[in-house]
VEXZA-472963 format. One record per atom (N, C-alpha, C, CB): x, y, z. Coordinates in steps of 0.2 Angstrom, whole numbers, padded with zeros to 4 digits, always signed. Glycine has a CB too. Example, Ala and Ser with C-alpha at 12.3 -4.5 7.8 and 13.67 -1.06 7.14 Angstrom:
# residues 2
+0066-0028+0039
+0062-0022+0039
+0066-0016+0039
+0057-0022+0045
+0064-0011+0035
+0068-0005+0036
+0064+0000+0039
+0070-0003+0029
This chain:
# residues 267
+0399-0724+0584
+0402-0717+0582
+0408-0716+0585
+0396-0712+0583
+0413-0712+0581
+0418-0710+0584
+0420-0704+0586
+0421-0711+0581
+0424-0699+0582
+0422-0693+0582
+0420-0690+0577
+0427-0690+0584
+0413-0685+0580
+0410-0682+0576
+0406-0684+0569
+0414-0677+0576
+0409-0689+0569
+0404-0691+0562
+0402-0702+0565
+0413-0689+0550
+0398-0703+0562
+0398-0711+0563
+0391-0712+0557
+0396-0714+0574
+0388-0717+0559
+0382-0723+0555
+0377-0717+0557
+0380-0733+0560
+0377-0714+0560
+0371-0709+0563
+0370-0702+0558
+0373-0707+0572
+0376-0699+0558
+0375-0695+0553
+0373-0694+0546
+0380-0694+0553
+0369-0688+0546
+0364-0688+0539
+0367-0680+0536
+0354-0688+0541
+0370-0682+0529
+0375-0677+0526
+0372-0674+0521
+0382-0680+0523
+0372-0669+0520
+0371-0662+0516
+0374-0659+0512
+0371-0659+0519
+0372-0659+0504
+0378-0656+0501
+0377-0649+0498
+0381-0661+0495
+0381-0646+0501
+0379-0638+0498
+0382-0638+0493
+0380-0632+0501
+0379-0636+0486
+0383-0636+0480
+0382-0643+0475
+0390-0634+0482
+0377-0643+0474
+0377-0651+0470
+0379-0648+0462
+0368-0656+0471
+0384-0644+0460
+0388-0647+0454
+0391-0651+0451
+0391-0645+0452
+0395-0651+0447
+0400-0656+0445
+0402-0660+0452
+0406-0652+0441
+0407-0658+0454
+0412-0660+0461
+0407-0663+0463
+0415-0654+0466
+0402-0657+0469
+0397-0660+0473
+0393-0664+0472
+0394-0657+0475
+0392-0667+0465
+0388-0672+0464
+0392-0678+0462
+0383-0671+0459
+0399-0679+0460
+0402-0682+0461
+0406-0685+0468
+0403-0679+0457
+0408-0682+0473
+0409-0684+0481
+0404-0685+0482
+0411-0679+0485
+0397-0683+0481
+0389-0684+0482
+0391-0692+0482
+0382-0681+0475
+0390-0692+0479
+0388-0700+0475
+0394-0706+0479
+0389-0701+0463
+0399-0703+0478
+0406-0708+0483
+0403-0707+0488
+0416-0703+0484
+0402-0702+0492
+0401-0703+0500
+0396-0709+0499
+0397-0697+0504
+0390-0709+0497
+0385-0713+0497
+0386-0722+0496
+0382-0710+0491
+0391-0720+0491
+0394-0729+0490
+0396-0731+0494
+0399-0731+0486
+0401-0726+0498
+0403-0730+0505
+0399-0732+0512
+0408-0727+0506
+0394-0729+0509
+0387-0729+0512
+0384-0724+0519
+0387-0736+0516
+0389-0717+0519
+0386-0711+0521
+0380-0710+0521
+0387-0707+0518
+0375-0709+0523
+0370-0706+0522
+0369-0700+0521
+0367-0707+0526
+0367-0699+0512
+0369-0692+0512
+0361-0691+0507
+0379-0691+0507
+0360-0686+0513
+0351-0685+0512
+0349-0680+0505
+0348-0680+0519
+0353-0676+0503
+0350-0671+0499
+0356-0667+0498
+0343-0668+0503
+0354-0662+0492
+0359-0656+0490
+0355-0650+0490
+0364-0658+0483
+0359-0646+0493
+0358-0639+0492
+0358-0634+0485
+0363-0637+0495
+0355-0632+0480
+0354-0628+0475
+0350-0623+0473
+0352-0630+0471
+0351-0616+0475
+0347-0611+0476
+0344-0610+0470
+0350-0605+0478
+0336-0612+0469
+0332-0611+0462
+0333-0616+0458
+0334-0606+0458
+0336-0624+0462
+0333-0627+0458
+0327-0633+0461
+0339-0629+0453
+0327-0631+0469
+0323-0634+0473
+0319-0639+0470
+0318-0630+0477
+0316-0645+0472
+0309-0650+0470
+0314-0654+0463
+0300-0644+0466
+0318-0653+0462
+0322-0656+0457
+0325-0664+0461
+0327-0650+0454
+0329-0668+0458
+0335-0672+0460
+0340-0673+0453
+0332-0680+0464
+0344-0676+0459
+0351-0676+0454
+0355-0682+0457
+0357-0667+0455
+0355-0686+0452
+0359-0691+0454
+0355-0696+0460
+0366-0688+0457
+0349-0697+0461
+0344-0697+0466
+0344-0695+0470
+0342-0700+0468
+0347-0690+0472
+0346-0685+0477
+0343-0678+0476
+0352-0685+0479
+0337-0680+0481
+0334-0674+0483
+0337-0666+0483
+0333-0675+0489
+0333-0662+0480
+0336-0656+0480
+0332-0649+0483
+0337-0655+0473
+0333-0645+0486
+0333-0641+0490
+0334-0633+0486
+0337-0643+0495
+0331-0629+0491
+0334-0621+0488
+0338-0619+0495
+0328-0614+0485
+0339-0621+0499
+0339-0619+0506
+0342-0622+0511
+0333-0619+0507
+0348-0622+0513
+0349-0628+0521
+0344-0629+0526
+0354-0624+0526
+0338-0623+0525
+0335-0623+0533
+0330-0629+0529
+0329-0613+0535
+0327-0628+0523
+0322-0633+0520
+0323-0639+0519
+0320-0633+0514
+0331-0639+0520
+0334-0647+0517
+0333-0651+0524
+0343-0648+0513
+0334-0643+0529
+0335-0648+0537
+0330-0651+0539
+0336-0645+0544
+0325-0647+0540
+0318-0649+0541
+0315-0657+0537
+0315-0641+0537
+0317-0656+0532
+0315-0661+0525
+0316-0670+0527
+0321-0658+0518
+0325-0667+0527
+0328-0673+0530
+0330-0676+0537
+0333-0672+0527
+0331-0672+0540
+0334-0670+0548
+0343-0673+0544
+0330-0676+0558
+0344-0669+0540
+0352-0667+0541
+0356-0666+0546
+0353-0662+0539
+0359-0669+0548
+0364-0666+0555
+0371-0663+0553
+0365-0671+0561
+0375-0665+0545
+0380-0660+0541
+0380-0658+0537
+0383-0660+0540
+0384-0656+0532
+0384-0652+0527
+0391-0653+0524
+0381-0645+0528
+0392-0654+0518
+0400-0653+0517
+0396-0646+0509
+0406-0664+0515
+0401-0644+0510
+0403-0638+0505
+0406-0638+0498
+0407-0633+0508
+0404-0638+0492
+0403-0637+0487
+0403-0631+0482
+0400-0639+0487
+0405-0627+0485
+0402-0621+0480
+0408-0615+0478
+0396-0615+0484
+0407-0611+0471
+0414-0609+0470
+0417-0605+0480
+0413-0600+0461
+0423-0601+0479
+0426-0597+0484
+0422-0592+0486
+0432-0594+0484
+0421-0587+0482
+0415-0582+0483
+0412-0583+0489
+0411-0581+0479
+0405-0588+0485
+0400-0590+0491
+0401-0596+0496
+0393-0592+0488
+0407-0595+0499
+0411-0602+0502
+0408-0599+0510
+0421-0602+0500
+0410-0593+0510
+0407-0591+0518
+0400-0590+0519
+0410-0584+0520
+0396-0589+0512
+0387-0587+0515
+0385-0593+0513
+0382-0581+0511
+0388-0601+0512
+0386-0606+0512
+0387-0606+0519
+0388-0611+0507
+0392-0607+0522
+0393-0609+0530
+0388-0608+0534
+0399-0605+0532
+0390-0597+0535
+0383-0597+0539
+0376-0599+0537
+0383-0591+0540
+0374-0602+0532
+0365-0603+0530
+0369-0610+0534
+0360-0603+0519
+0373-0613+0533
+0373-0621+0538
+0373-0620+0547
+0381-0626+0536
+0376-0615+0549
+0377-0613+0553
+0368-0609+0554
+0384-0609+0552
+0366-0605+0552
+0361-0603+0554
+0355-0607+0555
+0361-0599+0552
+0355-0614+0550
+0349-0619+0549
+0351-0624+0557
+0349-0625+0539
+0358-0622+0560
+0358-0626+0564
+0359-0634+0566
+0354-0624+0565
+0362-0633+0560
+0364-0642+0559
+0369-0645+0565
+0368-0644+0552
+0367-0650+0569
+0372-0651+0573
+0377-0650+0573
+0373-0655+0574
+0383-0654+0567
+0389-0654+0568
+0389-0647+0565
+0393-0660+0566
+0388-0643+0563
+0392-0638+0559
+0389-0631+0563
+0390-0638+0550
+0383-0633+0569
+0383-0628+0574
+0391-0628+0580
+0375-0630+0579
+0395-0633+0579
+0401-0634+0582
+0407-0634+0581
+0402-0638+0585
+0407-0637+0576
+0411-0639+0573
+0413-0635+0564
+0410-0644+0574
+0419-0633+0564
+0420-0631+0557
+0426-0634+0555
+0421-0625+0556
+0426-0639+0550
+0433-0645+0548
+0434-0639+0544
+0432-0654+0543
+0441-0639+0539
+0441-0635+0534
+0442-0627+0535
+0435-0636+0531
+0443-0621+0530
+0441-0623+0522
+0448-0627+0519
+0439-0614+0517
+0446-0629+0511
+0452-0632+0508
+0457-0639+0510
+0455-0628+0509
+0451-0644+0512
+0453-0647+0517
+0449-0655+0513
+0450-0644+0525
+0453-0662+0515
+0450-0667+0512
+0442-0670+0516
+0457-0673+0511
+0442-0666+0522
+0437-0668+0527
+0437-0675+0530
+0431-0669+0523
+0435-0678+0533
+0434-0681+0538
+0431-0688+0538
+0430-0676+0543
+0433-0695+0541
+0429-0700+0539
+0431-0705+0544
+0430-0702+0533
+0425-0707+0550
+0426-0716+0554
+0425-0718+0548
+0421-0720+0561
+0430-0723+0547
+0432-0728+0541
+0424-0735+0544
+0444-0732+0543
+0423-0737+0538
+0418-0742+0540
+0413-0739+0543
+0421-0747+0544
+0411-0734+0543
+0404-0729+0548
+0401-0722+0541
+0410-0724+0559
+0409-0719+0540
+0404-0712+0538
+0412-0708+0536
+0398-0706+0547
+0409-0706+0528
+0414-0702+0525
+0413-0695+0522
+0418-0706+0521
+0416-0690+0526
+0413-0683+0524
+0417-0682+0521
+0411-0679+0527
+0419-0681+0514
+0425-0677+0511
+0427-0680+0505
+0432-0675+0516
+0433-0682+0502
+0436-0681+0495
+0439-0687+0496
+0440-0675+0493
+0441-0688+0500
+0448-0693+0504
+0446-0700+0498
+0445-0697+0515
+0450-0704+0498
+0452-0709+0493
+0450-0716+0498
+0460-0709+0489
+0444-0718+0499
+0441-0723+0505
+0443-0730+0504
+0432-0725+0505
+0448-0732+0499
+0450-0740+0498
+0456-0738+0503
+0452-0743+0489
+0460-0731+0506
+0464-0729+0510
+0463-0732+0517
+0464-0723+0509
+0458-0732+0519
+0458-0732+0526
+0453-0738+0526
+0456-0723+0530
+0455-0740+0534
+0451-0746+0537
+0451-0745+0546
+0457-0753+0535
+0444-0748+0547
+0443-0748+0553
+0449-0750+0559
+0436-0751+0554
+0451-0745+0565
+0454-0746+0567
+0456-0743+0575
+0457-0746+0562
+0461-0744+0579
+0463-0739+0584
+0465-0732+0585
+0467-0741+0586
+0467-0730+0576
+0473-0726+0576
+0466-0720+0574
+0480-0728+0570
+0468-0712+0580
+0465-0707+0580
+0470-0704+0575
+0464-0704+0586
+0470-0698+0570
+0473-0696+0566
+0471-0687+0564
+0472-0701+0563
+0475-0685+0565
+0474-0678+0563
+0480-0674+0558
+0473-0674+0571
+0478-0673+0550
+0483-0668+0548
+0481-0663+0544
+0489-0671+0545
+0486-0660+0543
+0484-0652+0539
+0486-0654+0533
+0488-0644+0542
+0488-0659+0530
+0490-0660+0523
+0484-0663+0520
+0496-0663+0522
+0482-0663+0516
+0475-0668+0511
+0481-0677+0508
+0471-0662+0500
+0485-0673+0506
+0488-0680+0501
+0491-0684+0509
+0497-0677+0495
+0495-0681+0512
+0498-0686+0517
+0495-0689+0522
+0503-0682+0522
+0487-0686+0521
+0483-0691+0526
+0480-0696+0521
+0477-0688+0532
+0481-0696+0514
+0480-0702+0511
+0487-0707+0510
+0476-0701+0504
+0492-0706+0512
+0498-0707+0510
+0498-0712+0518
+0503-0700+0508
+0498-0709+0523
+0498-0711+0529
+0492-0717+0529
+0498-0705+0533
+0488-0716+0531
+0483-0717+0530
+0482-0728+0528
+0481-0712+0525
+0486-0725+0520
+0486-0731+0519
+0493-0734+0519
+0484-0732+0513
+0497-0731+0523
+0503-0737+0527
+0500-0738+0534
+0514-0733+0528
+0495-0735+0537
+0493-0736+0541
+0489-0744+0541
+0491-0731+0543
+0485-0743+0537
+0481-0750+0534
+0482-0753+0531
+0478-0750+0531
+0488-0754+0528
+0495-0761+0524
+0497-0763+0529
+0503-0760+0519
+0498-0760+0535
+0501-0762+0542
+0498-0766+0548
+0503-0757+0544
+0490-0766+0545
+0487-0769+0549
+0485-0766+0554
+0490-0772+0552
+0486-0757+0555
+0484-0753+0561
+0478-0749+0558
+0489-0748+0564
+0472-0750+0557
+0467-0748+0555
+0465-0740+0559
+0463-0754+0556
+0462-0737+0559
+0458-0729+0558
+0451-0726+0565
+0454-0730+0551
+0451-0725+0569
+0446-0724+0573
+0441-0718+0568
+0449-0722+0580
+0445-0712+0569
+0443-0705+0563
+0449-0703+0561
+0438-0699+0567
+0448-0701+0555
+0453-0697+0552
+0452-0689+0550
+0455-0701+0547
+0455-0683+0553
+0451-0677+0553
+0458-0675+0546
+0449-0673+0561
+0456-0673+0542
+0461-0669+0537
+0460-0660+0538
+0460-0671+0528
+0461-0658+0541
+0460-0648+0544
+0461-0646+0537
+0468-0643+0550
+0464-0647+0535
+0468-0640+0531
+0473-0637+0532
+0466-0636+0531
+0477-0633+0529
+0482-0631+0530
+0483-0622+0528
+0486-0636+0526
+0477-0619+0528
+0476-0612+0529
+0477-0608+0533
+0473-0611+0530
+0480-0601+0532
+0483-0598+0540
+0476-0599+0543
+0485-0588+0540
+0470-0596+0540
+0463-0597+0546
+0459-0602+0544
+0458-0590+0546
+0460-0609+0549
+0454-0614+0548
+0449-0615+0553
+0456-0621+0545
+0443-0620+0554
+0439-0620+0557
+0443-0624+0564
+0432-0623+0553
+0442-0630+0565
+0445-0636+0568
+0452-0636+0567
+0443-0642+0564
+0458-0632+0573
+0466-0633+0574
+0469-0639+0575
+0467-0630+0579
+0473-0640+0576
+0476-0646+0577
+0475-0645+0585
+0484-0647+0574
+0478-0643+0588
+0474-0644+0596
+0468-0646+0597
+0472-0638+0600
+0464-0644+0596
+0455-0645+0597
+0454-0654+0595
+0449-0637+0591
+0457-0654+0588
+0458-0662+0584
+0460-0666+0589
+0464-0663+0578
+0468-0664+0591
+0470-0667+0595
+0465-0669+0602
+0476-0664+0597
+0464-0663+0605
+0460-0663+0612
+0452-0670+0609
+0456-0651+0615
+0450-0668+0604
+0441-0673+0602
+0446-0682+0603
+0434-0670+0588
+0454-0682+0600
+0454-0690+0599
+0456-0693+0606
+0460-0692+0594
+0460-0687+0609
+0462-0690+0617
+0455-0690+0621
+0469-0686+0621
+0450-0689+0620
+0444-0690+0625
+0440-0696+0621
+0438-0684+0626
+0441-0697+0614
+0440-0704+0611
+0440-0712+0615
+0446-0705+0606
+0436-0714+0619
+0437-0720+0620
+0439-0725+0614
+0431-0722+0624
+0436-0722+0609
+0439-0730+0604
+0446-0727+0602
+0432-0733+0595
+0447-0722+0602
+0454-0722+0601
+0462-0722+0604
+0453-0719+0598
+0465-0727+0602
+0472-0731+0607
+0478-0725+0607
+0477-0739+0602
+0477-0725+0601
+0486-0718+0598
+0484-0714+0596
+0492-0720+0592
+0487-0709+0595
+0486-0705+0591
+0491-0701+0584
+0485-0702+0596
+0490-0700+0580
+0494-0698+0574
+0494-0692+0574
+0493-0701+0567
+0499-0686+0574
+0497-0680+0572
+0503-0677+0566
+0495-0674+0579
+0499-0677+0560
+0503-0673+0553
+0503-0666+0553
+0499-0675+0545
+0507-0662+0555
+0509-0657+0554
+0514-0653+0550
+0510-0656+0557
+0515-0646+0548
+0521-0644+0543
+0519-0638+0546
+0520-0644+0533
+0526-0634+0543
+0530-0628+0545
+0525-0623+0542
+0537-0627+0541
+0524-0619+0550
+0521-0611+0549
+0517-0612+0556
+0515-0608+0540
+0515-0607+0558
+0510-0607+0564
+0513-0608+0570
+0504-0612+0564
+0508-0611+0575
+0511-0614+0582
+0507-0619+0584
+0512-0611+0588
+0503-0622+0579
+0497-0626+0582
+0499-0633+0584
+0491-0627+0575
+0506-0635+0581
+0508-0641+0582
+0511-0641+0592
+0515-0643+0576
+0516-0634+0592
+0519-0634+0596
+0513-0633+0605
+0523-0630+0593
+0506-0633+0600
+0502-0633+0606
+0499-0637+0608
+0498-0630+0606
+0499-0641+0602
+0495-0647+0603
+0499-0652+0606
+0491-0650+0596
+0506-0652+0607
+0512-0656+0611
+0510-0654+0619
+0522-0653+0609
+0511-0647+0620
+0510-0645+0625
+0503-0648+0629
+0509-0638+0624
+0497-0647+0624
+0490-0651+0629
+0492-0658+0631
+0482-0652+0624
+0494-0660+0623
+0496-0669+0626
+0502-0668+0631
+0500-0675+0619
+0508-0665+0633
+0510-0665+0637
+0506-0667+0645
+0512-0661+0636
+0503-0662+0645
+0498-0659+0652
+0492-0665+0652
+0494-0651+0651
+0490-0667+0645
+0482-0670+0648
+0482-0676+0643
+0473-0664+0647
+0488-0676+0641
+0488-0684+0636
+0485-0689+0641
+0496-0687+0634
+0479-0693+0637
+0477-0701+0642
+0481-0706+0637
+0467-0704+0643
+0484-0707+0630
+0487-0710+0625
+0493-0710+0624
+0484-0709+0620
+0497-0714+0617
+0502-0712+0616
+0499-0709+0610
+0508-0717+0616
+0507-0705+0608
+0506-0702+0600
+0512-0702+0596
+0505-0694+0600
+0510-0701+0590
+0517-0701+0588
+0514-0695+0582
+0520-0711+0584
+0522-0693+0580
+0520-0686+0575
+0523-0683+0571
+0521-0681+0577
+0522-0682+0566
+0526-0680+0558
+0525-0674+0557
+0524-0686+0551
+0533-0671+0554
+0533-0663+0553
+0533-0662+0546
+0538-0660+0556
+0529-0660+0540
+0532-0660+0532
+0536-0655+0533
+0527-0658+0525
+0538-0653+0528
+0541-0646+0526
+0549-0646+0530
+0534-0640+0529
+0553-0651+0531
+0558-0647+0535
+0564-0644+0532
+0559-0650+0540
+0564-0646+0523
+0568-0642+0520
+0566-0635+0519
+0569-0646+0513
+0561-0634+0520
+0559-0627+0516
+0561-0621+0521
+0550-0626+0515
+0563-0615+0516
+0569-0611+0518
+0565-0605+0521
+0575-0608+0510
+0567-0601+0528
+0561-0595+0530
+0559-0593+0524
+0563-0589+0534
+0555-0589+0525
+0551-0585+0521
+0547-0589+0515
+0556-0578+0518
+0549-0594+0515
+0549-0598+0508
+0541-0602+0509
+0557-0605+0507
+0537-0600+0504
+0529-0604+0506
+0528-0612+0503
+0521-0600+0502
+0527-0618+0506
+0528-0623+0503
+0523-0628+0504
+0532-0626+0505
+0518-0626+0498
+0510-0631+0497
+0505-0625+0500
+0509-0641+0503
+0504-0626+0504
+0497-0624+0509
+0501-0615+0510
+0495-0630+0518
+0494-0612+0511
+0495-0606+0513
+0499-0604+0519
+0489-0604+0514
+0496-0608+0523
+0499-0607+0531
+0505-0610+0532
+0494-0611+0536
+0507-0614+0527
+0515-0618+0527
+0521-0611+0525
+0516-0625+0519
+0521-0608+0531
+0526-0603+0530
+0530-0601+0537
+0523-0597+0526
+0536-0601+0536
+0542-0600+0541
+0543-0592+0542
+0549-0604+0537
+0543-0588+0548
+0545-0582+0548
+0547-0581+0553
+0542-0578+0547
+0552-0580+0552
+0559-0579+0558
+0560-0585+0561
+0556-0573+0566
+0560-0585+0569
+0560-0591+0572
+0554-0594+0574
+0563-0591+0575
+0549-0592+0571
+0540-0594+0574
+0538-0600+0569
+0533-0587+0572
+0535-0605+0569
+0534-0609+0563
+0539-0616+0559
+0535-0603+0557
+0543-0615+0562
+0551-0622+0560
+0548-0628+0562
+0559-0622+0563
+0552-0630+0557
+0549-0638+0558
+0554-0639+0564
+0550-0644+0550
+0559-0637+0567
+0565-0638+0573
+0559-0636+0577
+0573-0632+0573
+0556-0631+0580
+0554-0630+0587
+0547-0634+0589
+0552-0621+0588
+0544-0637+0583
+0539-0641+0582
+0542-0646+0583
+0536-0640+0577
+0546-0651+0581
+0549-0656+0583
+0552-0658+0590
+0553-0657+0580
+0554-0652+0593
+0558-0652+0599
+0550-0652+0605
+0565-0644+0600
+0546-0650+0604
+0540-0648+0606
+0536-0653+0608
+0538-0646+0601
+0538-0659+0601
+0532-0667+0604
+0538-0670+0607
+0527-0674+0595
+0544-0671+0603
+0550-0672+0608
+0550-0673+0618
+0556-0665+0605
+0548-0666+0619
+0549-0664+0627
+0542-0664+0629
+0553-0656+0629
+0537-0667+0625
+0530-0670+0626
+0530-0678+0626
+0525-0667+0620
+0537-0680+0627
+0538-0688+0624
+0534-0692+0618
+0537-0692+0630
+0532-0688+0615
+0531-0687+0608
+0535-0690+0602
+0530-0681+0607
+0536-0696+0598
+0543-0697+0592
+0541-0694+0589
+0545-0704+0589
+0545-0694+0583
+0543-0689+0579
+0545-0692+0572
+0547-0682+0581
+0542-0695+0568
+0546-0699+0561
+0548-0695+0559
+0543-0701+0556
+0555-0698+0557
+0557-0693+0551
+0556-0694+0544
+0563-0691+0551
+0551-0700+0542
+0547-0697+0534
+0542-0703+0536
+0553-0698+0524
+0534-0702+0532
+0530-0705+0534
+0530-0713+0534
+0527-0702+0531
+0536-0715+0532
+0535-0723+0530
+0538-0725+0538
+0542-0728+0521
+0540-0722+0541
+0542-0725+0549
+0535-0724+0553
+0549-0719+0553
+0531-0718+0552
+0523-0721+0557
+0521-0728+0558
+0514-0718+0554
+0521-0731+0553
+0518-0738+0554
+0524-0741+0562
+0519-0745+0543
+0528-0740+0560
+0533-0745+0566
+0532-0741+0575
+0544-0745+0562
+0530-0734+0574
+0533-0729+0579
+0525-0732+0582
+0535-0719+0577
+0519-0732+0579
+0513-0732+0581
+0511-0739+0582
+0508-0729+0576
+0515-0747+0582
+0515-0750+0584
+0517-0751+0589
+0515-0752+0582
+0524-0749+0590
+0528-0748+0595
+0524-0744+0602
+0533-0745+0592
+0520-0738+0601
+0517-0734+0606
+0510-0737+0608
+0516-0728+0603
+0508-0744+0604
+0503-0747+0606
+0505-0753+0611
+0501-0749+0600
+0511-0754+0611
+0516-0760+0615
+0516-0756+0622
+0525-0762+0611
+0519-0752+0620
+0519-0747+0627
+0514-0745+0630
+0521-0741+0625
């Protein structure tokens, strides 16, 4: 196991509709262990052969679930959480990936989320970004290249998510299986410019680090909520200079990681 998710983990789907029985079933092929789905009223049932529940607490009990990935319209997006949170499920008593997010996957072990799995391959490389597409984009120049995947965490790109890029960053650098570290960031926040800082101070690895967004004008929102520039807080400039004076490279478009992240493996 790598971070937070591995061969051990037993996954939970809240919301087994369309979508959720559909990722249902992908996780599964890639061989997740994905125990059961969540359906208020339609308990004792299954769907897709999976077990169905009315309840997180029932499904825990049932199965020994230890996560849950989310499924359900926005509305009930927060009183799914806490019923996962309050049944106490390991990773989601600690951990919150997400919202809006492609979720999380050790390649060859355990895939929680949406992600496109012919992308990634077991490997050295720790990985953390706020974009969904770029960590499939990355992902797989990382794996054409031969540098395979330890865990790959996709956050989200929301002003308010669970799992920052700091905290990402801090679970990969205490990663014994993991060598380097990747971190995908874009314009708005300071989470990048913090997460330089920690690696500064308590980096045990190299890193290497990509900024989207760096045409996009202040005030101007680009993709994600949280991808917004205001004033001088948020640029893709203070964020670059950041992993820069953290001796941090910084790509300047994703097809250069494969060569920076080989290179910081030499090193």
């Amino acid at each position: 196991m790598s971070v937070l998710l591995g061969r051990d983990t037993r996954v939970l789907v809240q919301g087994m509709g369309r979508e959720g029985t559909f990722h249902a079933t992908r996780m599964r092929e890639y061989g997740t262990k994905v125990v059961g789905g969540v359906v208020p009223g339609a308990g004792g049932t299954t769907r897709e052969g999976f077990p169905i529940f009315d309840t997180v607490s029932r499904a825990t009990i049932e199965t020994g679930a230890n996560a849950s990935i989310i499924f359900v319209p926005a509305s009930g997006a927060m009183d799914a959480m806490l019923e996962a949170l309050d049944a106490e499920l390991d990773l989601a008593a600690t951990t919150l990936i997400g919202p809006n997010c492609p979720g999380a996957i050790t390649p060859g072990e355990c895939k929680i989320g949406i992600m496109p799995a012919e992308n990634f391959k077991p490997g050295p490389v720790g990985f953390v970004s706020r974009s969904g597409t770029l960590t499939y984009e990355i992902a797989d120049l990382l794996s054409r290249a031969g540098l395979g995947q330890s865990t790959c965490l996709g956050i989200g790109g929301d002003p308010v998510i669970g799992l920052p890029t700091p905290a990402a960053v801090r679970l990969l650098n205490e990663d014994p299986v993991t060598e380097v570290i990747v971190i995908v960031g874009e314009i708005g926040g300071s989470a990048e410019e913090s997460a330089a800082e920690y690696m500064r101070a308590n980096g045990k690895k190299p890193a290497v680090a990509f900024i989207a967004g760096r045409s996009a004008p202040p005030g101007k929102r680009m993709g994600h909520a949280g991808a917004i520039v205001s004033g001088n807080q948020g640029t893709a400039e203070s964020k670059v200079k950041a992993f820069e004076a953290a001796g941090i490279p910084v790509a300047s478009a994703p097809s250069e990681i494969p060569r920076l992240v080989k290179e910081a493996l030499r090193s």
